[in-house]
N, C-alpha and C positions, 0 to 999 in steps of 0.2 A: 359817749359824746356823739352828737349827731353830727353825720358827715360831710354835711356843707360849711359847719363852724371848726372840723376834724382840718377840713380843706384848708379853710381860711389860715388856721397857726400854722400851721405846715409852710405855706406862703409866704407868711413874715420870718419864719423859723430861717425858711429858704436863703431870703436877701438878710438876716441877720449874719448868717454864716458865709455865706459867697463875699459877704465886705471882711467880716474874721479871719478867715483862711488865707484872703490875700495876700497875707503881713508875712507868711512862709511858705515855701515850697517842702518844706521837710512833713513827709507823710505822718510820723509819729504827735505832731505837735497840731495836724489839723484833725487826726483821729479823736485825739482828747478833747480839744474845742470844740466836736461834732457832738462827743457822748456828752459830755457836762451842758450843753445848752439843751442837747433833746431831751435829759433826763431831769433838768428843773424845767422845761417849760412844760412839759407833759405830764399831765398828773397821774393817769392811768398806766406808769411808766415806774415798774418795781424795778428791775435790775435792767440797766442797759449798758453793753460793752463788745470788745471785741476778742471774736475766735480766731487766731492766725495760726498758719501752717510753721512748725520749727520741727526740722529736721523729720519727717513724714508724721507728727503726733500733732492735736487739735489742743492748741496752748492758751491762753485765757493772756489777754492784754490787759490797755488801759479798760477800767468800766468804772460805772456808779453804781453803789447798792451795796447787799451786805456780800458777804464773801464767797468766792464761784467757783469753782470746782476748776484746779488749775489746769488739768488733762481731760479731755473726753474722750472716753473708752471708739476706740476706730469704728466706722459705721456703724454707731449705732444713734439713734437722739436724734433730734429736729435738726441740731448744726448740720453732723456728716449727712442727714438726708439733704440738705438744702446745697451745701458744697458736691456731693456726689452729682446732684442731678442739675448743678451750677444755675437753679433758681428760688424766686424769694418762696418760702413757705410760711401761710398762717395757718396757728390752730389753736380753733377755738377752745379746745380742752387737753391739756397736755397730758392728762392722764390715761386718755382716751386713744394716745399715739403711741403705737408698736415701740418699745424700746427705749422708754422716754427717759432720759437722766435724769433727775431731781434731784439739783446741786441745794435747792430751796424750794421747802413741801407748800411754802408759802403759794409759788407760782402754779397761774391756772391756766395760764394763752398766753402765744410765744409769736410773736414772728422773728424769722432768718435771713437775714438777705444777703447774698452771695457779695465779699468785694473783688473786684478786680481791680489789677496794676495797670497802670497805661499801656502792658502790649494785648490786653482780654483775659488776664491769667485769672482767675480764682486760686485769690490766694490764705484765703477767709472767710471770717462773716460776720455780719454786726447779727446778735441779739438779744432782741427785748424782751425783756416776761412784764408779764399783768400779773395783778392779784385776785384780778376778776375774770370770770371767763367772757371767750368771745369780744375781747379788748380793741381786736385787731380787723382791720377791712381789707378792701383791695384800694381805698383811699392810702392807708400808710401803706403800704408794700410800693403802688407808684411815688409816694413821695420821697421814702427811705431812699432808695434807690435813688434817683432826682438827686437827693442828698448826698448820695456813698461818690457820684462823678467831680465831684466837689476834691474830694481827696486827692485824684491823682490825674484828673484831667485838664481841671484850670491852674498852669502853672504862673507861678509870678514872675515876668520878663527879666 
């Protein structure tokens, strides 16, 4: 997809979700509404979901897609690179990254983007696989993110 109509959905994606989210304060209900609107509005968008930290293991949340690998093995794979060094990572070939998991041989490019809790904690991480390589920019990385402050920074009064 070219990057300035990549920009454009992202945009509307943005003020779709910022009005969605308002309706609760509860983290787990605005995480779901994030994954289910990015992963039907994006086409280029195999598996999207979230990694969160339970009890020091890399646990598998809400997601869309087929089925994801409920634990990931401690640093290793695009998530604990992206949580370890608490920022977003793309790649365009995941085959091609040291120690890649493949929960689904389907996935060819990943991005990871670190979530934090309202005190900066990295507590997670959303992410997406393609099925195509090189899916991902540095256009989604600033928007994801843009998106992930949605979660736990606009609270509803």
């Amino acid at each position: 997809m070219e990057e300035k109509k990549k920009e454009g959905r992202y945009e509307r994606i943005y003020k779709q979700l910022e009005e969605l989210v308002a309706k609760s304060n509860n983290a787990s209900a605005r995480m779901a509404t994030i994954i289910a609107v990015l992963h039907h509005k994006m086409d280029y968008y195999f598996w999207t979901g979230f990694y969160l930290i339970d009890q020091g293991k890399m646990t598998v949340n809400m997601y869309q897609g087929p089925v994801a690998c409920q634990i990931l093995e401690k640093d290793k794979g695009v998530c604990w690179a992206a949580f370890n060094q608490r920022k977003t990572l793309v790649v365009d070939d995941v085959h091609a990254f040291p120690g890649h998991i493949a929960c689904d041989s389907r996935s060819n490019s990943e991005i990871v983007v670190p979530l934090k809790n309202n005190r900066g904690e990295v507590i997670g991480v959303l992410d997406v696989d393609s099925k195509e390589k090189a899916s991902f920019s540095s256009v989604d990385a600033r928007c994801l993110e843009k998106i992930l402050e949605l979660i736990y920074t606009k609270q509803v009064a």
